[in-house]
Biopython code that builds the backbone (N, CA, C, O; Angstrom):
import numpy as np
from Bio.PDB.StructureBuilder import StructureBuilder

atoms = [
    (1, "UNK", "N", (-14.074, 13.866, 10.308)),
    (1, "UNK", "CA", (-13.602, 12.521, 10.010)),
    (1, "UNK", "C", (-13.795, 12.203, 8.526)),
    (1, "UNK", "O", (-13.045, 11.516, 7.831)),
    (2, "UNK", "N", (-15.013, 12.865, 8.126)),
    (2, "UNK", "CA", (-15.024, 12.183, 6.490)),
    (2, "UNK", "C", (-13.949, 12.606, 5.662)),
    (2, "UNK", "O", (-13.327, 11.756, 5.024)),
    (3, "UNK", "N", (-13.569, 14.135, 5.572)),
    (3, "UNK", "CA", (-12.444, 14.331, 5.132)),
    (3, "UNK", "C", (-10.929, 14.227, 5.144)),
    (3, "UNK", "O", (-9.999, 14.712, 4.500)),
    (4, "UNK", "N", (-11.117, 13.207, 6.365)),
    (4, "UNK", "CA", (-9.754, 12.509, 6.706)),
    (4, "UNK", "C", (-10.004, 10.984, 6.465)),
    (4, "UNK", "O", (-8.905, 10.453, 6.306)),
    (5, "UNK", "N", (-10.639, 10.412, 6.409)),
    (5, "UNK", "CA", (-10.623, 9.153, 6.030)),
    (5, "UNK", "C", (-10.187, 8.493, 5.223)),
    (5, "UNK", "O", (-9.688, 7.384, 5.410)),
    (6, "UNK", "N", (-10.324, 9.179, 3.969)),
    (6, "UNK", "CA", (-8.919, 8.283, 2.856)),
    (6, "UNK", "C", (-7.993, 8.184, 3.125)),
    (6, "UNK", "O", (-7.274, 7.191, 3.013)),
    (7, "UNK", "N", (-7.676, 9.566, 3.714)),
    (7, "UNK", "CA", (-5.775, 9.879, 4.274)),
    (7, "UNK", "C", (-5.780, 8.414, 5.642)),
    (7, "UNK", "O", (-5.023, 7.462, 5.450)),
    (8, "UNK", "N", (-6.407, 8.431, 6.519)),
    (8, "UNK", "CA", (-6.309, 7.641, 7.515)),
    (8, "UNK", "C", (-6.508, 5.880, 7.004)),
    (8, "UNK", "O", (-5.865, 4.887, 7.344)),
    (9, "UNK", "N", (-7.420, 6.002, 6.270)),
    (9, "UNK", "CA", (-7.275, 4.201, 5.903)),
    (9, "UNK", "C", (-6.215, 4.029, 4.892)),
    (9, "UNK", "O", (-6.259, 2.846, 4.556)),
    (10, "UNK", "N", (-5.299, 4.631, 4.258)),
    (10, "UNK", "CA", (-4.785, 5.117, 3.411)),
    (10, "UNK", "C", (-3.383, 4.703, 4.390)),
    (10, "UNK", "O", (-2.588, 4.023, 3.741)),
    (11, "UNK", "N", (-3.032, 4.927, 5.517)),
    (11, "UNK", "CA", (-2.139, 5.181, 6.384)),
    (11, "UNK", "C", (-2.179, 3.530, 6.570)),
    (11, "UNK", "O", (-1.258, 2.778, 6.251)),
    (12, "UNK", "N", (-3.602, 3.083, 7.227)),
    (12, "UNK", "CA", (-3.668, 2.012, 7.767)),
    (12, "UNK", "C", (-3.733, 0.972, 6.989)),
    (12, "UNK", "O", (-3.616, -0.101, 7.581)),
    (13, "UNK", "N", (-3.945, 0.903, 5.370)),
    (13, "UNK", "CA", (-3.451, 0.376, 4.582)),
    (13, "UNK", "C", (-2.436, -0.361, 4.034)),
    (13, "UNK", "O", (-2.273, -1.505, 3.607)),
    (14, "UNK", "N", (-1.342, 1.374, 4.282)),
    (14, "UNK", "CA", (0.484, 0.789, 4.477)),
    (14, "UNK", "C", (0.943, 0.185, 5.670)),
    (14, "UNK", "O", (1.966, -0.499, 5.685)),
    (15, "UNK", "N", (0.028, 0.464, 6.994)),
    (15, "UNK", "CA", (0.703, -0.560, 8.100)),
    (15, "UNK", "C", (0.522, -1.766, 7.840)),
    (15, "UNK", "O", (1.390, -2.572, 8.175)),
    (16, "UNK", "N", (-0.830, -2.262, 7.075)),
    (16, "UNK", "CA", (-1.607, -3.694, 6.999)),
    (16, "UNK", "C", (-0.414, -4.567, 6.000)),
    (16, "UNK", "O", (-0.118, -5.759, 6.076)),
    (17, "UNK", "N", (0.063, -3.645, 5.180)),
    (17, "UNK", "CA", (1.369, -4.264, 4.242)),
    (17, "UNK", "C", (2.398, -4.448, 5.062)),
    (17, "UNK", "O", (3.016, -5.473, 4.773)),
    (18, "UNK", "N", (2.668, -4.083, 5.631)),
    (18, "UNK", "CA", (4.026, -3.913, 6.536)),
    (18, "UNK", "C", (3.471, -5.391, 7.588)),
    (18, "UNK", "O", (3.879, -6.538, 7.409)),
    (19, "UNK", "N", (2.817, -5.113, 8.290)),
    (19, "UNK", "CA", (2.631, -6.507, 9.327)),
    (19, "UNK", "C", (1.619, -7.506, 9.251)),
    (19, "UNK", "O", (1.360, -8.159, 10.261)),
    (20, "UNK", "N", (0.799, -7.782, 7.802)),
    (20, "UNK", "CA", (0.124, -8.760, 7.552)),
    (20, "UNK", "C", (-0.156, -9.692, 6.179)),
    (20, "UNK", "O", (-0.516, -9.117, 5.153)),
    (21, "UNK", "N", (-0.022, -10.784, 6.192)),
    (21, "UNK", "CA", (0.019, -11.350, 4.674)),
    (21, "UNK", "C", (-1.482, -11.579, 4.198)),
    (21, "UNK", "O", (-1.650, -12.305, 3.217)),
    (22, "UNK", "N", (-2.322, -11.145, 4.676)),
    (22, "UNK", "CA", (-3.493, -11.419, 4.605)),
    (22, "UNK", "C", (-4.145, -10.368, 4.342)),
    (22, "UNK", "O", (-5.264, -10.168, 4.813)),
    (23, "UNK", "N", (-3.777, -9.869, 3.863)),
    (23, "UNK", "CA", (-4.246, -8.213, 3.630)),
    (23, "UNK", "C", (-5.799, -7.609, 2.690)),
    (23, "UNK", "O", (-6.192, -6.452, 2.541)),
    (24, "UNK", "N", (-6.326, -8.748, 2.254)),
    (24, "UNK", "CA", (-7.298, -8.726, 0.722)),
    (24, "UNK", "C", (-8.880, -8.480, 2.181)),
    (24, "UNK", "O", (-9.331, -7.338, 2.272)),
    (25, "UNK", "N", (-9.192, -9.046, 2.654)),
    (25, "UNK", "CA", (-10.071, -9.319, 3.687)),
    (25, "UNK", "C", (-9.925, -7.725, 4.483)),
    (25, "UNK", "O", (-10.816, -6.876, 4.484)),
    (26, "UNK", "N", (-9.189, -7.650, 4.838)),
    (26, "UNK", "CA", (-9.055, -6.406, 5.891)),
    (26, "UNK", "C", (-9.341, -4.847, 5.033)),
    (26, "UNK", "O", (-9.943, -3.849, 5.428)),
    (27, "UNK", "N", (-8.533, -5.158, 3.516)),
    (27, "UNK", "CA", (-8.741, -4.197, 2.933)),
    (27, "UNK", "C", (-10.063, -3.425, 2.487)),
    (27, "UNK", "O", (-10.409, -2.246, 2.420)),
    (28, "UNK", "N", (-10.692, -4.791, 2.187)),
    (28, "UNK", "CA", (-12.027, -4.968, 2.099)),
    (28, "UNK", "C", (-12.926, -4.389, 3.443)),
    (28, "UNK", "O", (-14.127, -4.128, 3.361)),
    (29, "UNK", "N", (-12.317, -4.277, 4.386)),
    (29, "UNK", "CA", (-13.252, -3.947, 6.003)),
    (29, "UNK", "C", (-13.028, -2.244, 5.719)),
    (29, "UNK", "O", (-13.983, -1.485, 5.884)),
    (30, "UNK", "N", (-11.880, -1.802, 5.344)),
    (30, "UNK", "CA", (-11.923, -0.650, 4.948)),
    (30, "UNK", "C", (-12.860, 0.465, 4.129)),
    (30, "UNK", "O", (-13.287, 1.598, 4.348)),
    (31, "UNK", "N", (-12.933, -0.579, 2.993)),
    (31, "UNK", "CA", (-13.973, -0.409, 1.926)),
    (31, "UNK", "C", (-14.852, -0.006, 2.420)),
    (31, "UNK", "O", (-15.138, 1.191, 2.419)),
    (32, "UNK", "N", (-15.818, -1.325, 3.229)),
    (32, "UNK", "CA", (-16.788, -1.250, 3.922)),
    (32, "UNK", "C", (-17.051, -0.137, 4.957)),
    (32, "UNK", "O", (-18.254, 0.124, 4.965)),
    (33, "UNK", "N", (-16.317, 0.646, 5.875)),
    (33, "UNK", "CA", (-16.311, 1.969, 6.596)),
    (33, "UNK", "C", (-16.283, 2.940, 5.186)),
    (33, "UNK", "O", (-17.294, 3.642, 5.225)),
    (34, "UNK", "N", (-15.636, 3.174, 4.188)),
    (34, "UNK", "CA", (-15.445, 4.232, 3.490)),
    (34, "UNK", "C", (-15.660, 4.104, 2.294)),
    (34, "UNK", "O", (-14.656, 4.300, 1.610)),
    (35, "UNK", "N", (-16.894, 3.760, 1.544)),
    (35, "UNK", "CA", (-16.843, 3.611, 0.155)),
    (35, "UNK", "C", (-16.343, 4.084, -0.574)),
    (35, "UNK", "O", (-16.257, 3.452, -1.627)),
    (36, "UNK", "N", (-15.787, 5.263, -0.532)),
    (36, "UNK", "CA", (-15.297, 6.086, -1.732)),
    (36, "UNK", "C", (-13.892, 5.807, -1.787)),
    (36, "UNK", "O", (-13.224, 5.965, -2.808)),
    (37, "UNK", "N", (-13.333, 5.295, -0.430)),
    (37, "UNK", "CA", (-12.271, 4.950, -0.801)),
    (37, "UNK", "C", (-11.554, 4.041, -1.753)),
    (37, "UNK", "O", (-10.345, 3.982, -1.977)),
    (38, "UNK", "N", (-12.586, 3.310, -2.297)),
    (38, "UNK", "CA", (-12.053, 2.357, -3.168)),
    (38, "UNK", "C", (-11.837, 2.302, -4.909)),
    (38, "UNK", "O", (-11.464, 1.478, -5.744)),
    (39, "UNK", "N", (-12.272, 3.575, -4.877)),
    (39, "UNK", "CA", (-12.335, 4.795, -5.786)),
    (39, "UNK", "C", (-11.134, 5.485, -6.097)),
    (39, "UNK", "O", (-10.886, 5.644, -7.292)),
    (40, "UNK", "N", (-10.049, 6.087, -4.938)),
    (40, "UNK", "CA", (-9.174, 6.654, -4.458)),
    (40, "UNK", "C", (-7.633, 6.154, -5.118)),
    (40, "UNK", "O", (-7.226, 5.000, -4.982)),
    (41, "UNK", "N", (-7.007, 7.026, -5.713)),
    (41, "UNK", "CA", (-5.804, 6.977, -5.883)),
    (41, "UNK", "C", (-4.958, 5.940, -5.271)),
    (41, "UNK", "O", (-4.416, 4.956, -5.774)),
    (42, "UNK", "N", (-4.982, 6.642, -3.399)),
    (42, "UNK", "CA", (-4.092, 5.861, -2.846)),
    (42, "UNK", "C", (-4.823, 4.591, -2.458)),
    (42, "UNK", "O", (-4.286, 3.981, -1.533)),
    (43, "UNK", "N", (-5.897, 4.070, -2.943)),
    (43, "UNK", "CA", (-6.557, 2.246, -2.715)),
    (43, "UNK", "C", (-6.049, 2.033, -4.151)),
    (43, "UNK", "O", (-5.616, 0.881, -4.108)),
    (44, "UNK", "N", (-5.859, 2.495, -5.398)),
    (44, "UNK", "CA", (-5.410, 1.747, -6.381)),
    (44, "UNK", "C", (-4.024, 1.818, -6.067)),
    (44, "UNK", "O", (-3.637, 0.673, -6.304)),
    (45, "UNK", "N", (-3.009, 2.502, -5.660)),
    (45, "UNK", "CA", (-1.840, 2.174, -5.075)),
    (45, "UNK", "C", (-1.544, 1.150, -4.256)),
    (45, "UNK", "O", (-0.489, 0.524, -4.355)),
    (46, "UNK", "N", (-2.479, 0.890, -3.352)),
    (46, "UNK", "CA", (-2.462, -0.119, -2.412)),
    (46, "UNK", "C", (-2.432, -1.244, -2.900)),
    (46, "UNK", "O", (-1.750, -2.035, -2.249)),
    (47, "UNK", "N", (-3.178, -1.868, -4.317)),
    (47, "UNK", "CA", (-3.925, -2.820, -4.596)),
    (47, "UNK", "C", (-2.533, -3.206, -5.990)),
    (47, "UNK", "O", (-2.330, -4.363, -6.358)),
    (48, "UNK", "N", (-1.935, -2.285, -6.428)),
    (48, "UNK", "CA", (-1.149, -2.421, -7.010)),
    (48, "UNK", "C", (0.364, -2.648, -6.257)),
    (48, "UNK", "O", (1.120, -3.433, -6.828)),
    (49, "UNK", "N", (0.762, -2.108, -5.211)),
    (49, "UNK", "CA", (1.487, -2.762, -4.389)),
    (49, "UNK", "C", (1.286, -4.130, -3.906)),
    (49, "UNK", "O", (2.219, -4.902, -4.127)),
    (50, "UNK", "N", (-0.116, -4.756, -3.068)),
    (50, "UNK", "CA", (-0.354, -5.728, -3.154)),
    (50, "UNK", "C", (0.354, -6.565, -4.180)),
    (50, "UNK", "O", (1.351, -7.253, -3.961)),
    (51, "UNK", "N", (-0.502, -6.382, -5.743)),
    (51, "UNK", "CA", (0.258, -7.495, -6.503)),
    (51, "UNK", "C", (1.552, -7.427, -6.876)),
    (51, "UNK", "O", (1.990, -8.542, -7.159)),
    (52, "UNK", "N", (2.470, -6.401, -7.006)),
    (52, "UNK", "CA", (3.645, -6.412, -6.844)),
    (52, "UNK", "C", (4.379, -7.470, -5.590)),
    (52, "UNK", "O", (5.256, -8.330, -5.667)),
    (53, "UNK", "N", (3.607, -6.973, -4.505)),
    (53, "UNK", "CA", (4.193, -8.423, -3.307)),
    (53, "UNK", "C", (3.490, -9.387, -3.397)),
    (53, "UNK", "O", (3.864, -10.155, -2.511)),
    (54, "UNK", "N", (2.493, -9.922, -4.069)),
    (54, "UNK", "CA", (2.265, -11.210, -4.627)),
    (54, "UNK", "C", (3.398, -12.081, -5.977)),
    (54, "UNK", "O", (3.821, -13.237, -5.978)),
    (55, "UNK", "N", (3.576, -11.138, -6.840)),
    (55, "UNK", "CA", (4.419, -11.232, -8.062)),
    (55, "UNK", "C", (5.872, -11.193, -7.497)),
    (55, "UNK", "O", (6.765, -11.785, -8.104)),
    (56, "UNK", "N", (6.079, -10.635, -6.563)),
    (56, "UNK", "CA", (8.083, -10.672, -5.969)),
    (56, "UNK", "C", (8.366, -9.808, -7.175)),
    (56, "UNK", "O", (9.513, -10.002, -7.580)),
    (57, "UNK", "N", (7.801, -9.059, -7.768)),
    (57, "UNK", "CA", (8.123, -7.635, -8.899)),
    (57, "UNK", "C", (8.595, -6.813, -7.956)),
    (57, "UNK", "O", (7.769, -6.276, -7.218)),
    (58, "UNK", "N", (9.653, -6.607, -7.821)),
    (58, "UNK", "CA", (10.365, -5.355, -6.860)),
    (58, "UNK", "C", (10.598, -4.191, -7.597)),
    (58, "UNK", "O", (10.943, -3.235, -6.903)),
    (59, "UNK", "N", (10.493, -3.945, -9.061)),
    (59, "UNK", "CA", (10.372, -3.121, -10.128)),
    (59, "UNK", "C", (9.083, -2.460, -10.049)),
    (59, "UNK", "O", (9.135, -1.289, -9.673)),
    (60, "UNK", "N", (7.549, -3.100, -10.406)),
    (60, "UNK", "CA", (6.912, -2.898, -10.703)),
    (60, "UNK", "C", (6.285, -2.152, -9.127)),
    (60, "UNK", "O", (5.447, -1.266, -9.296)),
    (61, "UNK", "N", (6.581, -2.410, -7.992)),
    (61, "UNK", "CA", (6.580, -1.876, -6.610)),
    (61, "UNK", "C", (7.070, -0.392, -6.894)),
    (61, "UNK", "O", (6.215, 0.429, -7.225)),
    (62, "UNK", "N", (8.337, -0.020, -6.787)),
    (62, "UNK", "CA", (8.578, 0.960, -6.846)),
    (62, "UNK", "C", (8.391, 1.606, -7.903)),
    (62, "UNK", "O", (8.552, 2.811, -7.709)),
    (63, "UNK", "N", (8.089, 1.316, -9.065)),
    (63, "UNK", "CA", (7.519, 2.118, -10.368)),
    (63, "UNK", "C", (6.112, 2.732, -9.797)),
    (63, "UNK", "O", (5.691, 3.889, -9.798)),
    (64, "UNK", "N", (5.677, 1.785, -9.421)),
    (64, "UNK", "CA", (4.033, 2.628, -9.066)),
    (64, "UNK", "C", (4.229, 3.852, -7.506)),
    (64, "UNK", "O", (3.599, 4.880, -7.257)),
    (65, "UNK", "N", (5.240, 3.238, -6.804)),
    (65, "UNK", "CA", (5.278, 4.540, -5.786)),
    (65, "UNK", "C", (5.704, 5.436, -6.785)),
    (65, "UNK", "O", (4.872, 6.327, -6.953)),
    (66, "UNK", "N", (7.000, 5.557, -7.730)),
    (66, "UNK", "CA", (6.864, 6.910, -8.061)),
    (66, "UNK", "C", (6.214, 7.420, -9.098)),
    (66, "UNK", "O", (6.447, 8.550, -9.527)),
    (67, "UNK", "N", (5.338, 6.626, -9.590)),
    (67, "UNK", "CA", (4.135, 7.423, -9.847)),
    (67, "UNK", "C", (3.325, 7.960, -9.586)),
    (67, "UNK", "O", (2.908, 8.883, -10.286)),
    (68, "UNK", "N", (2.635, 7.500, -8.181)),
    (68, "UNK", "CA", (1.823, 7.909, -7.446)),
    (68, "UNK", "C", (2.574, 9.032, -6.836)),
    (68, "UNK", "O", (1.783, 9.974, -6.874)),
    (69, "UNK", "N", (3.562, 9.392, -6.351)),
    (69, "UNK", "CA", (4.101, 10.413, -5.857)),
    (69, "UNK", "C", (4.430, 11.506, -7.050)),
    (69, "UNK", "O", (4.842, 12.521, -6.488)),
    (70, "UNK", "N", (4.412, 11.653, -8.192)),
    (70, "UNK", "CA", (4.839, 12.471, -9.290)),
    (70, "UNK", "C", (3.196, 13.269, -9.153)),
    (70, "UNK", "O", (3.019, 14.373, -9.668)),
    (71, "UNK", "N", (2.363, 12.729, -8.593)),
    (71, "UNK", "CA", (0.833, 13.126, -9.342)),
    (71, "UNK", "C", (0.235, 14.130, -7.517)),
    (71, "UNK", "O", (-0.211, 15.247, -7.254)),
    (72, "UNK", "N", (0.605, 12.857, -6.705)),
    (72, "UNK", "CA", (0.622, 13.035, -5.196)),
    (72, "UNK", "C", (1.701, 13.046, -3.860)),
    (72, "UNK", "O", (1.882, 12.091, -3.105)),
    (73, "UNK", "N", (2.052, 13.751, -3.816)),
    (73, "UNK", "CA", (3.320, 13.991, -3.130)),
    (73, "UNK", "C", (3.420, 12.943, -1.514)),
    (73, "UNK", "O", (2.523, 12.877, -0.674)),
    (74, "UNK", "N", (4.655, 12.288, -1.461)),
    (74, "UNK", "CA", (4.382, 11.691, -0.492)),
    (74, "UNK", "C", (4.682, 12.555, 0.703)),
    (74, "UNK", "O", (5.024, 13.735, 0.621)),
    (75, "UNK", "N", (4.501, 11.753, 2.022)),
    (75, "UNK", "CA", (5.329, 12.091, 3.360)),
    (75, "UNK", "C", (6.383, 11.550, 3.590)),
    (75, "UNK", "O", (6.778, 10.563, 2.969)),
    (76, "UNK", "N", (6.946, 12.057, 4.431)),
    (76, "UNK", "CA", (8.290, 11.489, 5.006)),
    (76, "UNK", "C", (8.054, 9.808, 6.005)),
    (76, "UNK", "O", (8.710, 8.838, 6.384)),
    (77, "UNK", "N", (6.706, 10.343, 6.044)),
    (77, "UNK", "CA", (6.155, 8.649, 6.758)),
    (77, "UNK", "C", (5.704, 8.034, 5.546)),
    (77, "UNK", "O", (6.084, 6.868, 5.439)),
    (78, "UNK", "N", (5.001, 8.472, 4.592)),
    (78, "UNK", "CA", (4.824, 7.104, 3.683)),
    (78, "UNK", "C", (6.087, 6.761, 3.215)),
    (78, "UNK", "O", (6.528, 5.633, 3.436)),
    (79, "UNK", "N", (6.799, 7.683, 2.528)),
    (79, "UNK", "CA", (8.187, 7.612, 2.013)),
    (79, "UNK", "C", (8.669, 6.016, 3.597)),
    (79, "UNK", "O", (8.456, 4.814, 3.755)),
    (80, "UNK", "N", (8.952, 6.479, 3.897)),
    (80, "UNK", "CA", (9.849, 5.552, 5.214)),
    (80, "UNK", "C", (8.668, 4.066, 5.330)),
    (80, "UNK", "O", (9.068, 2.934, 5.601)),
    (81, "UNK", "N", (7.521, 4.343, 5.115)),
    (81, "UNK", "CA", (6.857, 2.641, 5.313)),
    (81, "UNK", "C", (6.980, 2.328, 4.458)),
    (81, "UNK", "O", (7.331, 1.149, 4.429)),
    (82, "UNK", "N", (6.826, 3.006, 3.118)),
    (82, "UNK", "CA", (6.785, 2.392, 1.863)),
    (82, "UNK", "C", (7.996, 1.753, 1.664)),
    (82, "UNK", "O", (7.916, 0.821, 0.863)),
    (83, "UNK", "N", (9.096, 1.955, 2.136)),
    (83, "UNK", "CA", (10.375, 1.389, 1.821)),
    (83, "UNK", "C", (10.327, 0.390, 3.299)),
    (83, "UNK", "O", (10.680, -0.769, 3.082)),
    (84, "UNK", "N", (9.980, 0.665, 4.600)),
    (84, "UNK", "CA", (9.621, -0.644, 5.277)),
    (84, "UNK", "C", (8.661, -1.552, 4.243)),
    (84, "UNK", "O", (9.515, -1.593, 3.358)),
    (85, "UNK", "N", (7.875, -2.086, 3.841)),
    (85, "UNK", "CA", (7.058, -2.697, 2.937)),
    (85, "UNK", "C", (8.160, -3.227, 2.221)),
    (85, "UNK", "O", (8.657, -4.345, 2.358)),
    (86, "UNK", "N", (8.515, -2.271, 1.402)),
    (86, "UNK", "CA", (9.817, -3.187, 0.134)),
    (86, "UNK", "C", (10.414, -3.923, 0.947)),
    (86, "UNK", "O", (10.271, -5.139, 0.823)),
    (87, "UNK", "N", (11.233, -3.404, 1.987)),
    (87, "UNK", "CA", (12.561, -4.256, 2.558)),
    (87, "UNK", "C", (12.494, -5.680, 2.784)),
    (87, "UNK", "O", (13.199, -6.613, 2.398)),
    (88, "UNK", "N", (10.993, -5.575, 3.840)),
    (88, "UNK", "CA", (10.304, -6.779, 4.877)),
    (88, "UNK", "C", (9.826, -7.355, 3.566)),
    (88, "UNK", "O", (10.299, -8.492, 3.559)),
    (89, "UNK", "N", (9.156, -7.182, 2.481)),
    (89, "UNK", "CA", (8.553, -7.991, 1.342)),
    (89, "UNK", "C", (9.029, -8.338, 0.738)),
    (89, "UNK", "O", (9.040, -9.562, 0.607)),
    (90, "UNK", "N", (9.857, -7.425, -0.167)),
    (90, "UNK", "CA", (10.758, -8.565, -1.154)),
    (90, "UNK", "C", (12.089, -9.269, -1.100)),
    (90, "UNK", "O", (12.673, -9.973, -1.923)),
    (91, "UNK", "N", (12.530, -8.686, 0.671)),
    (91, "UNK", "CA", (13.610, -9.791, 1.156)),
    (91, "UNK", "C", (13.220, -10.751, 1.252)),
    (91, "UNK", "O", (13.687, -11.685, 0.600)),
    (92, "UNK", "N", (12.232, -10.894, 2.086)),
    (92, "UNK", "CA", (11.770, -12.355, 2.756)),
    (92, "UNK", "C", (11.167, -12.930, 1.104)),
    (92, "UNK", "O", (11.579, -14.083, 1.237)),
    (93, "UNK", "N", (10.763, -12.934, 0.245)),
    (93, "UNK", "CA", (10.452, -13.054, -0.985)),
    (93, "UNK", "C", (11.625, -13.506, -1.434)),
    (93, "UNK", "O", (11.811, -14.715, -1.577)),
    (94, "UNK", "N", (12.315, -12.835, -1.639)),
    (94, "UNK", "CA", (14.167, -13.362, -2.187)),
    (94, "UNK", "C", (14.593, -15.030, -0.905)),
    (94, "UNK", "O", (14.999, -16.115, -1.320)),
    (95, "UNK", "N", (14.389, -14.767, 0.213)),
    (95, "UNK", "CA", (14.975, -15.781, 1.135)),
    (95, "UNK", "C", (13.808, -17.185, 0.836)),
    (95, "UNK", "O", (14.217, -18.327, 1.046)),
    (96, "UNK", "N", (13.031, -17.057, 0.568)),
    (96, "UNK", "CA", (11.868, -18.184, 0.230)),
    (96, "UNK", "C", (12.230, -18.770, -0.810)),
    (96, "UNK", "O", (11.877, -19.949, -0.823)),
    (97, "UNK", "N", (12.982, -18.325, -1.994)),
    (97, "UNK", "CA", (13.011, -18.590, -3.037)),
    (97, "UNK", "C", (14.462, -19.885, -2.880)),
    (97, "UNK", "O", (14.865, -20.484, -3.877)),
]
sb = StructureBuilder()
sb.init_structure("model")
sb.init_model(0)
sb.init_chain("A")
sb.init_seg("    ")
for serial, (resi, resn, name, xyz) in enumerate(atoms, 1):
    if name == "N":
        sb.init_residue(resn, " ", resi, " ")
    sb.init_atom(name, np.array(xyz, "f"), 0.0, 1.0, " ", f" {name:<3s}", serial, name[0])
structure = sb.get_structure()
């Protein structure tokens, strides 16, 4: 488990974007199971997506996925949530406005 744990909160990270606006608290519960994760590539990805869907930056969103993927290669599942995340975030972001 320890050596899967970044990968796995890492996973559960991108679901928490996808189906919760409250995401700062929970992320934090993560932390708390895995310290090192907050250390981790994909938690500064996370945290930088975050403010991208705080900011309605739909630029600055996908600039940092493909950065993070130039260094760390994605999956065909992050690839596919990560673009669930954009769709569900910065539509409803655009329709608020």
């Amino acid at each position: 488990m320890k050596y899967s744990a970044k990968q796995y909160l890492f996973r559960a990270a991108i679901c928490l974007l996808c189906t919760d606006t409250d995401f700062i608290p929970k992320l934090q519960t993560y932390i708390d199971m895995y310290p090192a994760f907050e250390n981790s590539r994909e938690y500064q990805l996370i945290v930088t997506l975050m403010e991208s869907i705080y900011k309605g930056d739909e630029e600055s969103f996908t600039e940092a996925i493909r950065k993070f993927d130039t260094s760390c290669s994605l999956s065909q599942w992050h690839v596919t949530m990560l673009l669930r995340v954009k769709n569900q975030r910065m539509c409803n972001r655009i329709d608020l406005k």
